[in-house]
Backbone as numpy.savetxt, mean C-alpha at the origin, in Angstrom:
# Nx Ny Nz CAx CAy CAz Cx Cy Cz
19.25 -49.30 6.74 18.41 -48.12 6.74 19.30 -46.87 6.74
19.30 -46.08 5.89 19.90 -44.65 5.44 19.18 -43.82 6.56
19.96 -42.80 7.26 19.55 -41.66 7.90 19.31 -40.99 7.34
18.48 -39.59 7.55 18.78 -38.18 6.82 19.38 -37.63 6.91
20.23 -36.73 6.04 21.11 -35.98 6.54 20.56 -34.56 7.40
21.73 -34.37 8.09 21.32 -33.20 9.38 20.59 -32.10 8.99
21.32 -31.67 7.73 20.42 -30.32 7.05 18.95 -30.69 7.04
18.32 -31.81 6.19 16.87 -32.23 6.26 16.46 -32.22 7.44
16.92 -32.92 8.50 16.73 -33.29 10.04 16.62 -31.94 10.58
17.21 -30.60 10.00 16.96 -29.61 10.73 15.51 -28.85 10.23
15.52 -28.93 9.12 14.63 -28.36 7.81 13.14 -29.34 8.12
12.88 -30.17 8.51 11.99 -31.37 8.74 10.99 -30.76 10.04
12.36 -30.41 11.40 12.06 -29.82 12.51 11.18 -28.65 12.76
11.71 -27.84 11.92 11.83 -26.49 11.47 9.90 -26.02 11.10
9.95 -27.14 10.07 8.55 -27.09 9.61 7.45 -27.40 10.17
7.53 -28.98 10.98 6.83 -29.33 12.22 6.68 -28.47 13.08
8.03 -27.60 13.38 8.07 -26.68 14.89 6.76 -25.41 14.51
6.59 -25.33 13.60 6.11 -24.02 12.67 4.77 -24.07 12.77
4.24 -25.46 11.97 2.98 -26.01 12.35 2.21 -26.03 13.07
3.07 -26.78 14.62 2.30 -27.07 15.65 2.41 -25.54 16.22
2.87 -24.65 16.34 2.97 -23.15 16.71 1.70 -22.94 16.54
1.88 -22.57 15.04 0.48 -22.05 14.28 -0.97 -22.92 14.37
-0.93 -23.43 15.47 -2.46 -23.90 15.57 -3.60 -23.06 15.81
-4.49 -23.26 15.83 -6.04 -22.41 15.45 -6.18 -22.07 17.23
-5.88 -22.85 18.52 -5.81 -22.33 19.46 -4.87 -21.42 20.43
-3.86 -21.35 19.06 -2.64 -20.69 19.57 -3.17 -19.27 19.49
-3.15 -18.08 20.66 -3.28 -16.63 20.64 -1.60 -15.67 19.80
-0.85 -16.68 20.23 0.69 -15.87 19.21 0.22 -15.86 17.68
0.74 -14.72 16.90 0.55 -14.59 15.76 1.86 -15.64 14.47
0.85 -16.07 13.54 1.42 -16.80 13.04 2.22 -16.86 12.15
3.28 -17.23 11.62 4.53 -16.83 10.96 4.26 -18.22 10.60
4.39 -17.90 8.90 4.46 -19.08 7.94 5.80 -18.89 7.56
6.50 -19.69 7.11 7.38 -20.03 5.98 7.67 -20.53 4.70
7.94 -19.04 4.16 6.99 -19.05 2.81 7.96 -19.72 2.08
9.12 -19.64 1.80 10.02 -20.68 1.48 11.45 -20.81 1.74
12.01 -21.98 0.75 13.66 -22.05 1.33 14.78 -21.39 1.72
14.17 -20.10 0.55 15.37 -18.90 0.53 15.17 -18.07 1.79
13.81 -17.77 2.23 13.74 -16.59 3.74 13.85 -17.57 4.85
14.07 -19.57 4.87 13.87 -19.74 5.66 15.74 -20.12 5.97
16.80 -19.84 5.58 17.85 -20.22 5.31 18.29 -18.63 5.81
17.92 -17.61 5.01 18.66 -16.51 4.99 17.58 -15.54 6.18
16.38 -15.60 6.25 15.68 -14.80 7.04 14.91 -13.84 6.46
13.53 -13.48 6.91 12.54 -12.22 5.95 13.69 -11.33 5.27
13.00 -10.80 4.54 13.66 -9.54 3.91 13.47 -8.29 5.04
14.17 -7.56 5.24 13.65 -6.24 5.79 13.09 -5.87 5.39
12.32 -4.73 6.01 11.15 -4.00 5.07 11.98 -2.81 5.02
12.18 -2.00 3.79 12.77 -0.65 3.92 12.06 0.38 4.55
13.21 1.51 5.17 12.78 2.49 6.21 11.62 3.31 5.58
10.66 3.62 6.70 9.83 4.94 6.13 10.68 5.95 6.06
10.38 6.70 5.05 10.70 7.93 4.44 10.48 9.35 5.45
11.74 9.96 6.07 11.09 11.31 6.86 10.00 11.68 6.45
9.06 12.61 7.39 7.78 13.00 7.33 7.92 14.38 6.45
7.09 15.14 5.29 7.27 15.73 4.90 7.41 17.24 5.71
7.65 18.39 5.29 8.13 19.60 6.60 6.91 20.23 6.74
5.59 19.60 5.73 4.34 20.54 5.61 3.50 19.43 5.47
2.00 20.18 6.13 0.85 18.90 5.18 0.05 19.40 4.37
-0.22 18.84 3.52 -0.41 19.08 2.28 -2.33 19.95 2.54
-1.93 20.72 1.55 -3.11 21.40 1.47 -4.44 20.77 0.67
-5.41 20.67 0.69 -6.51 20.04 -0.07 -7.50 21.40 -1.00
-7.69 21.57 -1.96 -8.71 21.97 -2.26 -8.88 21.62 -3.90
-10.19 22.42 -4.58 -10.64 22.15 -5.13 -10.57 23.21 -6.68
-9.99 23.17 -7.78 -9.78 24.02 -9.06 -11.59 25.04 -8.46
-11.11 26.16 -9.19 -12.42 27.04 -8.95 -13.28 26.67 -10.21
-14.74 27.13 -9.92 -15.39 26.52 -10.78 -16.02 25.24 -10.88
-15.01 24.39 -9.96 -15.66 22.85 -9.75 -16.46 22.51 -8.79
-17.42 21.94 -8.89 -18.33 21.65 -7.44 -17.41 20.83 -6.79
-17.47 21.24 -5.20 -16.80 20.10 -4.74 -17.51 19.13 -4.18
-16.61 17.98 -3.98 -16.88 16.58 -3.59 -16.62 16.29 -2.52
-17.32 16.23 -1.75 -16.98 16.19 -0.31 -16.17 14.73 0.17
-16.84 13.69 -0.27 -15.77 12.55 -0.34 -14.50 12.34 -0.89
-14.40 12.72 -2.23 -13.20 12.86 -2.16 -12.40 13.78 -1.81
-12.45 14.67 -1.41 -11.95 16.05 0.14 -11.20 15.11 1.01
-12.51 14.07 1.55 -11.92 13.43 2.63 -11.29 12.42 2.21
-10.98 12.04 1.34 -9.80 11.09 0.75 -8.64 11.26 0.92
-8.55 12.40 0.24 -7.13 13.43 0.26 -6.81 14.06 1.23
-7.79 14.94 2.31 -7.18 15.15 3.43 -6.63 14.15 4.06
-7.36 13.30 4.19 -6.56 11.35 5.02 -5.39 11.25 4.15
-5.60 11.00 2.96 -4.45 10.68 2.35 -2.71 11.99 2.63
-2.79 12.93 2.97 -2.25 14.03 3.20 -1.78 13.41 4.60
-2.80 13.38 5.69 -2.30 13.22 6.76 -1.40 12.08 7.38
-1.95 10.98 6.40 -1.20 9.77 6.19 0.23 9.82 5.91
0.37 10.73 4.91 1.83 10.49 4.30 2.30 11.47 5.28
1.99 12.63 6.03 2.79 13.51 7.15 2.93 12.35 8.46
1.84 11.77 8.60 2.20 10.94 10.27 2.87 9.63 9.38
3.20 9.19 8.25 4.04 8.12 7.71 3.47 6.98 8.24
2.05 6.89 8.37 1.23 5.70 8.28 0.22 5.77 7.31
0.60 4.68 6.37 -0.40 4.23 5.40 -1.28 3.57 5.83
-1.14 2.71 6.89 -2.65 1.70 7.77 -3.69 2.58 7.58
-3.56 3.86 7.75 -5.04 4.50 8.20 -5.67 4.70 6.81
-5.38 4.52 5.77 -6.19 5.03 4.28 -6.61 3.13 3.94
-6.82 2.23 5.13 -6.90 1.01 4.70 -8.77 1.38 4.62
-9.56 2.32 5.52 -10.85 2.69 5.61 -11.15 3.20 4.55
-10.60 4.00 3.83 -10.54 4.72 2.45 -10.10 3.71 0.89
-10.34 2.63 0.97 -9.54 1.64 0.04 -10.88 0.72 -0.78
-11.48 0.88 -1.43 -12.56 -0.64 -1.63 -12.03 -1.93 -1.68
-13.15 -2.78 -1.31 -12.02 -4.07 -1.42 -12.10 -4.50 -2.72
-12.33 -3.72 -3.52 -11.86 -3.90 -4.74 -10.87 -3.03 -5.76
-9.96 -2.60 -4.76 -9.07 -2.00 -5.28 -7.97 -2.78 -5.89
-7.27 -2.12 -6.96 -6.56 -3.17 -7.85 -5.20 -2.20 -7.86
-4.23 -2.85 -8.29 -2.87 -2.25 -8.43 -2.18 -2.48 -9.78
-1.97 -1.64 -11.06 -1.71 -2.66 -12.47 -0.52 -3.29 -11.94
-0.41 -4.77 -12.74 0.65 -5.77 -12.55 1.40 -6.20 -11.16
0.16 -6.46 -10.31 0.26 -6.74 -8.92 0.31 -8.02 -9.04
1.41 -9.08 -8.68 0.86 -9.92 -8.79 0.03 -10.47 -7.45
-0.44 -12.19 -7.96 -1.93 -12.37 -7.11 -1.84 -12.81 -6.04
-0.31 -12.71 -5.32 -0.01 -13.61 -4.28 0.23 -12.19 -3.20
-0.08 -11.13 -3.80 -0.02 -9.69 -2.70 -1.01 -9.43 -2.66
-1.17 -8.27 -1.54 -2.82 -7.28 -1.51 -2.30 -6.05 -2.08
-3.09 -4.98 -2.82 -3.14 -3.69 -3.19 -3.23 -3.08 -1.69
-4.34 -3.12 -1.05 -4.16 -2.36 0.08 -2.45 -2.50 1.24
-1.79 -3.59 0.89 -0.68 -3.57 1.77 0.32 -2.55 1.17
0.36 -2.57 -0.28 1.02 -1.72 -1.12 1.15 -0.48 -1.16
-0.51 -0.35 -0.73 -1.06 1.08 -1.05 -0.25 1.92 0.20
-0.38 1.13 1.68 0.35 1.57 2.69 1.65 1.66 2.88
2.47 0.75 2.22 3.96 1.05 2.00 4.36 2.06 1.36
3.59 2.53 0.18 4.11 3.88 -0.46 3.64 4.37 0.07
2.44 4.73 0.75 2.45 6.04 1.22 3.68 6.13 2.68
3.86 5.22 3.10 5.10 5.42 4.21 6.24 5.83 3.32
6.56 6.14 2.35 7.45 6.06 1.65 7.40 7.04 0.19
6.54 8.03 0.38 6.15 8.38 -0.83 6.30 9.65 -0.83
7.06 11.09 -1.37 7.19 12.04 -0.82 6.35 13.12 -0.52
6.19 13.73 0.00 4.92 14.75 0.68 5.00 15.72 -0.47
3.93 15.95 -1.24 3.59 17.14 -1.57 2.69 18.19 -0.70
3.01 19.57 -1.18 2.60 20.57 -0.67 1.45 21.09 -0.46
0.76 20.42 -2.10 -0.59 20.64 -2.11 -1.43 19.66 -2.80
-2.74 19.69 -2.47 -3.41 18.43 -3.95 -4.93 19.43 -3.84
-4.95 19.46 -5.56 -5.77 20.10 -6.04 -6.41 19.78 -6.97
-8.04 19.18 -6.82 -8.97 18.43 -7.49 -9.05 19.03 -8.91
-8.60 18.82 -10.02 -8.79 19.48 -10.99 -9.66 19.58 -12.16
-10.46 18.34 -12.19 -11.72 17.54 -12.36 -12.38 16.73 -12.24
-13.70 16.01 -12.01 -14.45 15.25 -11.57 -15.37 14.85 -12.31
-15.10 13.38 -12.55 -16.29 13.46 -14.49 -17.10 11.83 -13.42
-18.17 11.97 -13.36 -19.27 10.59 -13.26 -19.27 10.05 -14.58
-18.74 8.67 -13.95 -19.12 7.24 -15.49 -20.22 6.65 -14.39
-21.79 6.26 -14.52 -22.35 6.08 -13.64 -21.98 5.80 -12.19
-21.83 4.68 -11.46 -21.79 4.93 -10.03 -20.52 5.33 -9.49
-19.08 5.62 -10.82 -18.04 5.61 -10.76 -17.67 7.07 -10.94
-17.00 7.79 -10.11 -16.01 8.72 -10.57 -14.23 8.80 -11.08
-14.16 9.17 -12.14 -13.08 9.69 -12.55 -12.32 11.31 -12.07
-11.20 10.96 -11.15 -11.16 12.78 -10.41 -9.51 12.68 -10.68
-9.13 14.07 -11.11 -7.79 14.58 -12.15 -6.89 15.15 -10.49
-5.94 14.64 -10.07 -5.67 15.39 -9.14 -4.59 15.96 -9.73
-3.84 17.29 -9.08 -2.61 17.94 -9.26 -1.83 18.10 -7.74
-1.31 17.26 -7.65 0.14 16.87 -6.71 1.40 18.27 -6.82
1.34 18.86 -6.04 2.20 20.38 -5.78 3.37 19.85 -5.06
4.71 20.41 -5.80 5.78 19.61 -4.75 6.70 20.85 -4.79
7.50 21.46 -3.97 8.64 22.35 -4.57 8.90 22.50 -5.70
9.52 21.58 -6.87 10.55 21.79 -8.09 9.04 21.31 -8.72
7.89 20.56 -9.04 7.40 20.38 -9.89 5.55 20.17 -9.42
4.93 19.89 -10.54 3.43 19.53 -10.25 3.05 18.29 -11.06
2.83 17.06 -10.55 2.17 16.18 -11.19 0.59 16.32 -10.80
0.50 15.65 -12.24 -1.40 15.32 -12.34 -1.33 13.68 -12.25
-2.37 13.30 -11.41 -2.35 12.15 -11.26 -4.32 11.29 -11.30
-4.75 10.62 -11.81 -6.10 10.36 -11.59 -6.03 8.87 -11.04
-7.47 8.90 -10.55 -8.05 8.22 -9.63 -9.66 7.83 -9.87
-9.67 6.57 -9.36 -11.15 5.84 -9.35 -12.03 5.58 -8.33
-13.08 6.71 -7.98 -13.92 6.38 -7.13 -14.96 5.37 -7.29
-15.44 4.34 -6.41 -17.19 4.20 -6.19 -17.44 4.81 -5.74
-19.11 4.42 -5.75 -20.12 5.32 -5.06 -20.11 5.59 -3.49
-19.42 4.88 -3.54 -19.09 4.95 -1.80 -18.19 5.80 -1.39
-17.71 6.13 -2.45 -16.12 7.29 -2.38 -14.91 6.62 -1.64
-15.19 5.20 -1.87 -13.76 4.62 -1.82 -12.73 4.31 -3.10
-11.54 4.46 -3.17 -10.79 4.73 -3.98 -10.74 2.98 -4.91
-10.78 2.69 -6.36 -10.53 1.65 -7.02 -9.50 1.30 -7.38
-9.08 2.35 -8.01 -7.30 2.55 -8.82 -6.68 4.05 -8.51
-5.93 4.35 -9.11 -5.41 4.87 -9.46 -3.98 5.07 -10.17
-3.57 5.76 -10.47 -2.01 5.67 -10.74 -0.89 6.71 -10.53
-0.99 6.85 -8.93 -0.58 7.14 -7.73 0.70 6.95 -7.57
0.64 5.03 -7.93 1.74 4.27 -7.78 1.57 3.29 -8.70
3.23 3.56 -9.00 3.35 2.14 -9.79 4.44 1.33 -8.84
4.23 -0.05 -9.59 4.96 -1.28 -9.40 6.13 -1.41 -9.87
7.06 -1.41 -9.35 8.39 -1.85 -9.67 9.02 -2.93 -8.93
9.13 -3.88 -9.44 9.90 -5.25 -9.43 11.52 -5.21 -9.53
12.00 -5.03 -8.01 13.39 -5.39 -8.48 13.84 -6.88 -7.91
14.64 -7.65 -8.85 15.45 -8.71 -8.56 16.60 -9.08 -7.55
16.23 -9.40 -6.96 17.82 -9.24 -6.08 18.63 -10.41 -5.80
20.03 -10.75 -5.91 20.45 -11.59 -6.30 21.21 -12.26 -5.00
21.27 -13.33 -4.95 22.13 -13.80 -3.79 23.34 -13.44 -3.38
């Protein structure tokens, strides 16, 4: 009869030990092991939040436009979020059908959505610049005020005035190599 070798014998342990942890009556929170490489080398860090910007961002609305009171309160949250460098709190502001392009399906958009904003730089101002209804859906044009520049950025409400998409943020995939 062949033994295993020690590496398996540790790796075998490892997984069992993990298991019986994570039982349904256990109150400790549960830590899976998602595979060989984080369970050898360890999670990835999560990179630092980004200093808090020196201002919070102002909210209003192009003149001329009716305003929207929901999305007001989008953007003020969203403003205050990126000054206190917690994205958790715009998780109330999120539908659960919010989507992220080329997310893949093994993440959430809402976890995403909170990492950039911990991480995303403070503009000065955001200024609604139009607001077009596709029935229960709004389409709203924002303009992002920063020192050196102004982006326009849009966004997808429901009727609920929770946010669908936008393109806020994109996805970037980097590789990282052993």
């Amino acid at each position: 009869m062949k033994l295993p070798t020690p590496t398996l014998t540790v790796f075998a342990v490892a997984v069992l030990t993990a298991s019986a942890v994570s039982s349904p009556a256990s109150t400790a929170p549960v830590r899976r092991i998602a595979d060989l490489r984080s369970f050898f080398h360890g999670e990835a860090a999560m990179p630092p939040k980004a200093p808090p910007p020196p201002v919070l961002a102002v909210v209003a609305t192009a003149a001329g436009l009716v305003p929207d009171p929901q999305v007001e309160d989008f953007l003020r949250a969203f403003a205050a979020a990126v000054k206190a460098r917690e994205g958790s709190r715009m998780a109330p502001f999120l539908s659960a059908k919010y989507t992220i392009a080329d997310l893949p399906e093994e993440y959430t958009a809402a976890d995403f959505f909170a990492q950039a904003v911990d991480r995303t730089p403070g503009p000065e101002a955001l200024t609604i610049q139009s607001i077009e209804a596709k029935g229960a859906l709004r389409l709203v044009r924002v303009a992002f005020k920063y020192p050196a520049k102004t982006k326009v950025r849009n966004f997808q409400f429901d009727a609920d005035g929770k946010l669908l998409s936008s393109d806020l943020f994109t996805l970037k995939r980097v590789e990282h190599s052993l």
